[in-house]
N, C-alpha and C positions, 0 to 999 in steps of 0.2 A: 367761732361756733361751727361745729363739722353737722354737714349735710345729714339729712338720713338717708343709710345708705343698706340695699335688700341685697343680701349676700345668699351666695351658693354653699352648702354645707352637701359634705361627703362623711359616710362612716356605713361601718360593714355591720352587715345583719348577724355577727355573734351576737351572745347573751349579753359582755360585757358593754358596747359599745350602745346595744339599744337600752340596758340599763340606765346606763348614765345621760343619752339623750332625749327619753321619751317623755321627761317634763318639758323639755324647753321644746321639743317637736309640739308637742301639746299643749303651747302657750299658757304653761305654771307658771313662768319666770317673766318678770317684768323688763322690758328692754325699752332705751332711750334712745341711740342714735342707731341702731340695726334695728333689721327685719332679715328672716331668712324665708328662701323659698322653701318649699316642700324640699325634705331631703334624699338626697340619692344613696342608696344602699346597694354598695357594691361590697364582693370581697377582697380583703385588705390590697393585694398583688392591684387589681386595676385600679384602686385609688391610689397605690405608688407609682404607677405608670400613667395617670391623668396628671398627676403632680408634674413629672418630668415634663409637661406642657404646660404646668401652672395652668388649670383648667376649672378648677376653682378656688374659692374666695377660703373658704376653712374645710380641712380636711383631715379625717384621719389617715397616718403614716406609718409604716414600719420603720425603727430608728435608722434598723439601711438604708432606706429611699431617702430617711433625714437629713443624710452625709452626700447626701446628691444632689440637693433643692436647696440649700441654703443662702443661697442668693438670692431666691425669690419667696422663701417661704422664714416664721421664726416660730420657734416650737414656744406653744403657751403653758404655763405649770400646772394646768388643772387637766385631768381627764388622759393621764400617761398609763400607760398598761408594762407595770415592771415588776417587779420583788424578787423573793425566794422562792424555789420550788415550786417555780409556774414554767420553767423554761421546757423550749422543745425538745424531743425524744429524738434520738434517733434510735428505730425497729426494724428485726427483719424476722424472717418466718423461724419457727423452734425448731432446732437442729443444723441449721448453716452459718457453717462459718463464714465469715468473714469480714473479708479485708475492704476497710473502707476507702484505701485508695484504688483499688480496682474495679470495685463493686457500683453497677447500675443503681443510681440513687434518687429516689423519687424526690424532688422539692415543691414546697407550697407557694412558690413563684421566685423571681430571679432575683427582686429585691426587695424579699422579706428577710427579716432580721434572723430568720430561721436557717434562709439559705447563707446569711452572713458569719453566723456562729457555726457554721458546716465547716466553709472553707476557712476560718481559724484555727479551727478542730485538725482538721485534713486536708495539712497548705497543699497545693497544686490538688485535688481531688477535682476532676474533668470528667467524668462519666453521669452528668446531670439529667436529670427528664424532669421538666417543669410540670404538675398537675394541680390541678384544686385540691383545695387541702381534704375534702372531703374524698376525692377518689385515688387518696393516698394510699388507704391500711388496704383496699379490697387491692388495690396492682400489688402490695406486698403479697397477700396472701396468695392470689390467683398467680403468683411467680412472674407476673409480667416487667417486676423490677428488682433486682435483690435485696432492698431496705427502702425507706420510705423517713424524711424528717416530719415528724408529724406536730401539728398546733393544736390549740382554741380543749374543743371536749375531746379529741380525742385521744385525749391523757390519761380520760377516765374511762376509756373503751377500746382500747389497741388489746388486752388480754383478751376479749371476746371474740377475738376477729383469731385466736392462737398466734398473735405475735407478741416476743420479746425484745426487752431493749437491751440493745446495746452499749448507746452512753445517752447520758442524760445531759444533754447540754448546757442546758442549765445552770445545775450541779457543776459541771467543769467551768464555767465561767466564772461563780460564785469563788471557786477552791483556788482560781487561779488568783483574780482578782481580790476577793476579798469584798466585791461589791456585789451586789442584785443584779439579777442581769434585765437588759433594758430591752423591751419587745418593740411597743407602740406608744404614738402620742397624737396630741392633736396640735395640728400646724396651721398657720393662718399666714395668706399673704403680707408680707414683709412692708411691702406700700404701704397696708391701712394707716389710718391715723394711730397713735398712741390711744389716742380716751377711746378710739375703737376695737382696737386690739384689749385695751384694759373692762372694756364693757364686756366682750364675746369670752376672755377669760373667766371672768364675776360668773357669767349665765353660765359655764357649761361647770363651774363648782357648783356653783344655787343649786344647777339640776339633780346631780349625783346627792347632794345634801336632802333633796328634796326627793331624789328615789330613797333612800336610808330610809327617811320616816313614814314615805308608802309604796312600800315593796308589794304587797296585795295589788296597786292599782296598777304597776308596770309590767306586770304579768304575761297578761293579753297578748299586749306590743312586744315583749320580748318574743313569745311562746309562734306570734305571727310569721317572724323571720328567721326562728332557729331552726337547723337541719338536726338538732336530737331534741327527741318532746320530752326524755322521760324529765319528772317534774326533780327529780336527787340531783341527774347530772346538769340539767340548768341553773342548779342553785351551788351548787359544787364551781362551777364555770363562773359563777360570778363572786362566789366568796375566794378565786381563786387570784382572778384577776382585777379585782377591785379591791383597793384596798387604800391607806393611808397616803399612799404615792401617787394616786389616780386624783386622791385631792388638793394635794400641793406636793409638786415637785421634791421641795427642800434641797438639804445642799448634799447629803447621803447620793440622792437620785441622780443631781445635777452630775455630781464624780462621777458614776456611775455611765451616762450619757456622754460624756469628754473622754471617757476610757474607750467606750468602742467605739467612739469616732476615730480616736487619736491612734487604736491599732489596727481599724480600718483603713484607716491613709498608709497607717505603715506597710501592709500588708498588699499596698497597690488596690485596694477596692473600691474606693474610689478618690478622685483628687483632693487637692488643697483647696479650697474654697474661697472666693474673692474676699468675704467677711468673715469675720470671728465669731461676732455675737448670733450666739446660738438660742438663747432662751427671751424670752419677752419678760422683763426686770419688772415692769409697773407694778406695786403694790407686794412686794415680794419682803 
């Protein structure tokens, strides 16, 4: 019989992430051998850099940071942020050319999947400037960088700011592969028990199952921590990034997931990993 045990949970204040957590933050979801503390909401970047110190117990990750912690962390099939036509932009102001190996480039932290799909894009590309993903598109515009890879809503807002894209990363990922390109997921220490790792998987689908049927009531809590209010683009943000892959994995996804690992390692991005298993199998 495994203790009960009060775990740490991390995930970032986009739309998508509070979507899908704010049943089980909200004690919707019936739990047996967990408890989680209040959760910390950071943006994606410092929860893959608390990871690389295994600093908490379940956390959400950018798939790059995934190919980093594997040793102490194993990604769970519920609550992944991937598909089609959700992938990061890369934008620069209308009218400049250029060249993406040369060109000052804004990134939304050094290992997000964002900045990992860059340097695939534009192997040796060294001219990086780390920012929030939010004070992205304004350095593009204000000319403080000459492009900018940009996430989350501001896929549905880089024209207002008079910038165009470039390449749609995404898009090139998808055309290369063949597969969906793979953002984020939620990861859980690797230690826990089995029936704990298969209980915290169960809660955090129940939850998203259980925001589906009362999207009215997660509102609020989304509307609390998002940095765009209009009511289209939070609903665009999360019918973009939530989807049938957010609720189980499957084995489409899983490819998908073994593919940018597997051309990250090639790519020197980062090492080979003490273990293999990647995914947490319980109930799959």
């Amino acid at each position: 019989m495994t203790d009960h045990l009060n775990l740490t949970l991390g995930f970032s204040p986009c739309p998508n992430d509070t979507y899908i957590f704010h049943a089980l933050v909200h004690n919707h979801i019936s739990l047996e051998h967990v408890s989680f503390a209040p959760p910390v909401l950071e943006d994606v970047e410092t929860l893959n850099r608390w990871a690389l110190q295994a600093k908490l117990d379940v956390t959400k990750l950018s798939f790059h940071a995934l190919g980093h912690v594997l040793d102490d962390y194993i990604m769970l099939t519920s609550g992944a942020a991937l598909g089609r036509g959700c992938g990061p932009l890369l934008v620069t102001r209308a009218g400049l050319t250029l060249n993406p190996g040369e060109a000052v480039i804004a990134i939304p932290g050094t290992f997000t999947t964002a900045a990992m799909l860059l340097r695939l894009y534009v192997p040796g590309v060294s001219h990086l400037q780390v920012m929030r993903f939010e004070e992205i598109m304004p350095a593009v515009r204000d000319g403080k960088v000459d492009a900018g890879v940009i996430i989350h809503e501001s896929r549905f807002t880089y024209q207002d700011l008079g910038l165009v894209p470039v390449q749609d990363l995404g898009e090139w990922w998808e055309e290369l592969t063949g597969l969906p390109v793979p953002l984020g997921c939620i990861a859980a220490r690797r230690s826990l028990p089995g029936e704990v790792l298969g209980e915290i998987d169960r809660a955090v689908r129940e939850s998203l199952l259980w925001a589906r049927k009362h999207p009215a009531q997660c509102m609020e809590y989304i509307r609390a921590h998002a940095h765009e209010m209009d009511e289209s683009v939070l609903q665009s943000h999360i019918g973009l990034y939530v989807n049938d892959f957010s609720l189980r994995i499957g084995s489409e996804g899983r490819e998908a997931v073994r593919e940018l690992l597997r051309r990250g390692r090639h790519a020197g991005i980062f090492p080979e990993n003490k273990v293999s298993r990647v995914f947490f199998q319980h109930g799959i």
